[in-house]
C-alpha positions as CSV (number, residue, x, y, z in Angstrom):
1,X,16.3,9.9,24.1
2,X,17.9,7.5,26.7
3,X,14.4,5.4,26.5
4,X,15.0,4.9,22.7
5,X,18.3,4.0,23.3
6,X,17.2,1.1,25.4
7,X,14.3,0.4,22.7
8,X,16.5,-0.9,20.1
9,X,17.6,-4.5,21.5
10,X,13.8,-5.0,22.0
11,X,13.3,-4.0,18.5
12,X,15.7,-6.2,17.0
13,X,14.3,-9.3,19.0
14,X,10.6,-8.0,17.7
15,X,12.2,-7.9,14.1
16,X,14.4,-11.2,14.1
17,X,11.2,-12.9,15.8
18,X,8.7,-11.5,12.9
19,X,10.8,-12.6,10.2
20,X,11.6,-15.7,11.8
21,X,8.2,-16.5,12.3
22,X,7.2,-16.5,8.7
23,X,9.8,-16.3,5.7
24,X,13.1,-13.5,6.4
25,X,13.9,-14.6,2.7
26,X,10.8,-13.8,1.3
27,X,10.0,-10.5,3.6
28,X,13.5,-9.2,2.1
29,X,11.8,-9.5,-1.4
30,X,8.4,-8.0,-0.4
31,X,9.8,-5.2,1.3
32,X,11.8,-4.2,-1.3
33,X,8.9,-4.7,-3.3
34,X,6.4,-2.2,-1.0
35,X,9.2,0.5,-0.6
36,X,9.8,1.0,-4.5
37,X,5.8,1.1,-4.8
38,X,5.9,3.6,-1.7
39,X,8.7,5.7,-3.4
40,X,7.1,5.9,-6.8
41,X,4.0,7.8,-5.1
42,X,5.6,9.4,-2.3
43,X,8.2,12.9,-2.3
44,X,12.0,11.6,-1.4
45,X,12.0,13.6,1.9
46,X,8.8,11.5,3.4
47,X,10.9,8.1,2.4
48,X,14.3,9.2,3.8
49,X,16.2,6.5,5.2
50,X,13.6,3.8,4.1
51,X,16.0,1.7,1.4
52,X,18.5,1.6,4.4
53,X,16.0,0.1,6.7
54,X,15.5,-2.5,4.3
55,X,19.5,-2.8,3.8
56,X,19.8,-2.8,7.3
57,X,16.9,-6.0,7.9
58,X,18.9,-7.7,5.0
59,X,21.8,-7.4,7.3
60,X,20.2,-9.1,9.6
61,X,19.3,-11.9,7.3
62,X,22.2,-12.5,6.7
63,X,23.2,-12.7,10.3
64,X,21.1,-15.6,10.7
65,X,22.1,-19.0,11.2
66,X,21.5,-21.4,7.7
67,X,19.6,-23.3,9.8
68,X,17.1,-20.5,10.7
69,X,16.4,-19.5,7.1
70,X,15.9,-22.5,5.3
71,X,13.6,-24.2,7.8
72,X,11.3,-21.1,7.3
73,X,12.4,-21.3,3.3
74,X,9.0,-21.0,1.7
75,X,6.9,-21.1,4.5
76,X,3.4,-19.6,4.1
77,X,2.6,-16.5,6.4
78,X,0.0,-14.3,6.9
79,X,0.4,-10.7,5.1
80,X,0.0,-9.0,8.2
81,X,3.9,-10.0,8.7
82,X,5.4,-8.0,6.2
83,X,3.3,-4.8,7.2
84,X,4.5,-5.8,11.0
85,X,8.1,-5.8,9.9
86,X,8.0,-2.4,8.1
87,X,6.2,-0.9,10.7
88,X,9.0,-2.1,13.7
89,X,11.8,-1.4,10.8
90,X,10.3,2.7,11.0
91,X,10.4,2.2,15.0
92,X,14.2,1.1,14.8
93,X,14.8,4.0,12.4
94,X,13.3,6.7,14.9
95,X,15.4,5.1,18.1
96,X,18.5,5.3,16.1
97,X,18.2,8.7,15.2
98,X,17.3,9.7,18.9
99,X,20.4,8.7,19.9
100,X,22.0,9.6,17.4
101,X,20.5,13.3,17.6
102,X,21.1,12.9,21.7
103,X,25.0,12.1,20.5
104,X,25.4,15.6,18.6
105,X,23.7,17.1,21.5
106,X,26.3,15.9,23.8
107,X,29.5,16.5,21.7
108,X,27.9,20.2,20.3
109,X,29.1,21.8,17.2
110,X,32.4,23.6,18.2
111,X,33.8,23.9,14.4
112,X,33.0,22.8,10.9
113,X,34.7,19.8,11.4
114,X,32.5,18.2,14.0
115,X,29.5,19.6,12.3
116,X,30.8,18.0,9.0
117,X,31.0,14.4,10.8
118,X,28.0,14.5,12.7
119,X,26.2,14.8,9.0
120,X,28.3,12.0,7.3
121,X,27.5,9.8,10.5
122,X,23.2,9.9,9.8
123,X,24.2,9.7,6.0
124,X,25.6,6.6,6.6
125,X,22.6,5.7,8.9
126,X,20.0,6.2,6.3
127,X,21.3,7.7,3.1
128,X,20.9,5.0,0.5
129,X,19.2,7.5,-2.7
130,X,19.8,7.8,-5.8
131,X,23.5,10.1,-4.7
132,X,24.8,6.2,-2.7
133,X,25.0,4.3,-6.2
134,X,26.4,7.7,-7.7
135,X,29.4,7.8,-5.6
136,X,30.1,4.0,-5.1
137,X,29.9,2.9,-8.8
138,X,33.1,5.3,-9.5
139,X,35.2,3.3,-6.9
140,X,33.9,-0.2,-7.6
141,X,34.9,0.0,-11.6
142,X,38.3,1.1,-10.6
143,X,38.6,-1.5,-8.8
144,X,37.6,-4.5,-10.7
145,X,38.3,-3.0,-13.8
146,X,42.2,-3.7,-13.3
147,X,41.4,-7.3,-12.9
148,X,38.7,-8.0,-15.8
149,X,41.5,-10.4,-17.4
150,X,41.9,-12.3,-14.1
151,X,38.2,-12.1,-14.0
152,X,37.5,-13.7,-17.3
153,X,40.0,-16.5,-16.7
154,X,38.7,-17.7,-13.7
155,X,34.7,-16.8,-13.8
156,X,34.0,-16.4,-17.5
157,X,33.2,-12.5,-16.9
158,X,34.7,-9.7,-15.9
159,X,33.2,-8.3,-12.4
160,X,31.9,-4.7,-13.5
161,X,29.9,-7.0,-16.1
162,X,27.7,-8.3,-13.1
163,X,26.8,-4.8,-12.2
164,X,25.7,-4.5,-15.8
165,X,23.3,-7.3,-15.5
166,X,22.5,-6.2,-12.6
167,X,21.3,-2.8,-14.0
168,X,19.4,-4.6,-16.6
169,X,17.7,-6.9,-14.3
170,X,16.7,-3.6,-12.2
171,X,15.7,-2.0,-15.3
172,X,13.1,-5.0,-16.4
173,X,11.7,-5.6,-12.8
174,X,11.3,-1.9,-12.3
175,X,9.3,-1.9,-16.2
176,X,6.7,-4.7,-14.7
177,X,6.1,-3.0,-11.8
178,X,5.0,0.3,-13.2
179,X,2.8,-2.3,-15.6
180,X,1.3,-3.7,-12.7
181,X,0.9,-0.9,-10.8
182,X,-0.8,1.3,-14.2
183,X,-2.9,-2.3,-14.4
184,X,-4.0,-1.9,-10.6
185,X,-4.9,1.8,-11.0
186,X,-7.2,1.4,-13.8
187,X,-9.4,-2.0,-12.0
188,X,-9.3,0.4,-9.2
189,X,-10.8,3.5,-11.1
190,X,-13.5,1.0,-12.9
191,X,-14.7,-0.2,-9.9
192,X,-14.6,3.2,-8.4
193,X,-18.4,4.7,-8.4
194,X,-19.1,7.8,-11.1
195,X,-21.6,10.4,-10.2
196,X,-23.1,9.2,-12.9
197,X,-23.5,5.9,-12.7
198,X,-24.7,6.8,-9.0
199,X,-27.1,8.8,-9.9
200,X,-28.8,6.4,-12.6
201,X,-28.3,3.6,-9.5
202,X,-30.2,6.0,-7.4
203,X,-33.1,6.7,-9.7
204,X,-33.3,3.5,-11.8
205,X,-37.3,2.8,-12.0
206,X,-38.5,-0.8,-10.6
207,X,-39.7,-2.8,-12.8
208,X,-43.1,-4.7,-12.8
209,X,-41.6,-7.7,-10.8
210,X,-39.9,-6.0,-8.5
């Protein structure tokens, strides 16, 4: 647990280098991309964690100079780089939550209480389901709410309308993807061999010129 502990600045230099090497911008977009396709085949417990991964490498976007990103702004990469970045993103996840796991070990479980904050510490690690925007949309419309006048004077909208859009937009980009993905499925099953069609492949008779 100590050696993962020392893992993570390496990983972060292995991430910021990957992403700096092709496009962070456009990564952010792909691997949001592969971890909704990923979630809508795989159970929630196998993708625990994996929307805060991607939160996380957005954070780190973010942490970049201007400079960084838009000199790589559009840049073509290889595809490799996306699959590298998810793949050192999972490494990052499993170091923190050695020692993180090497952190209960030390400070034990002596009461409820510590028990209780050793769980909200790796939920707010890696818990970013379906129960994060549950409990944080309740505190953001009260407090924008109170200022959608002030909000319409000075943008032309009140704030908890953005979410809204927001929401839509989700709703529309989520829509195409399943099209795409029901699109991909069914090329994939025609080009997929039927015992049927093997077997007449198999015994076809040869013609006269061949």
């Amino acid at each position: 647990m100590h050696k993962a502990g020392q893992q993570r600045p390496r990983l972060l230099a292995e991430i910021s280098q990957t992403a700096l090497a092709a496009d962070p911008v456009m990564l952010y977009s792909s691997l949001h991309v592969l971890d909704a396709m990923r979630r809508s085949h795989l159970a929630g417990s196998v993708m625990f964690g994996s929307d805060a991964m991607v939160e996380f490498y957005g954070g780190l976007v973010t942490a970049m100079t201007a400079e960084q990103v838009l000199q790589r702004l559009g840049a073509v990469f290889h595809p490799q780089a996306l699959f590298d970045l998810d793949r050192l993103l999972r490494e990052y996840a499993r170091s923190e939550n050695l020692v993180h796991q090497a952190r209960v070990l030390r400070e034990g479980a002596a009461d409820r209480q510590a028990s209780v904050l050793h769980m909200l510490q790796m939920e707010q690690r890696f818990d970013r389901m379906q129960g994060y925007p549950a409990q944080l949309r309740p505190i953001f419309e009260e407090i924008v709410v109170p200022l959608a006048d002030q909000a319409r004077a000075g943008l032309g909208f009140a704030l908890h309308q953005a979410l809204e859009a927001a929401d839509a937009y989700h709703a529309r980009r989520t829509a195409q993807l399943d099209e795409a993905m029901d699109a991909f499925e069914h090329a994939s099953a025609d080009l997929r061999p039927s015992p049927t069609r093997t077997s007449m492949c198999r015994w076809r008779p040869r013609s006269r010129q061949e």
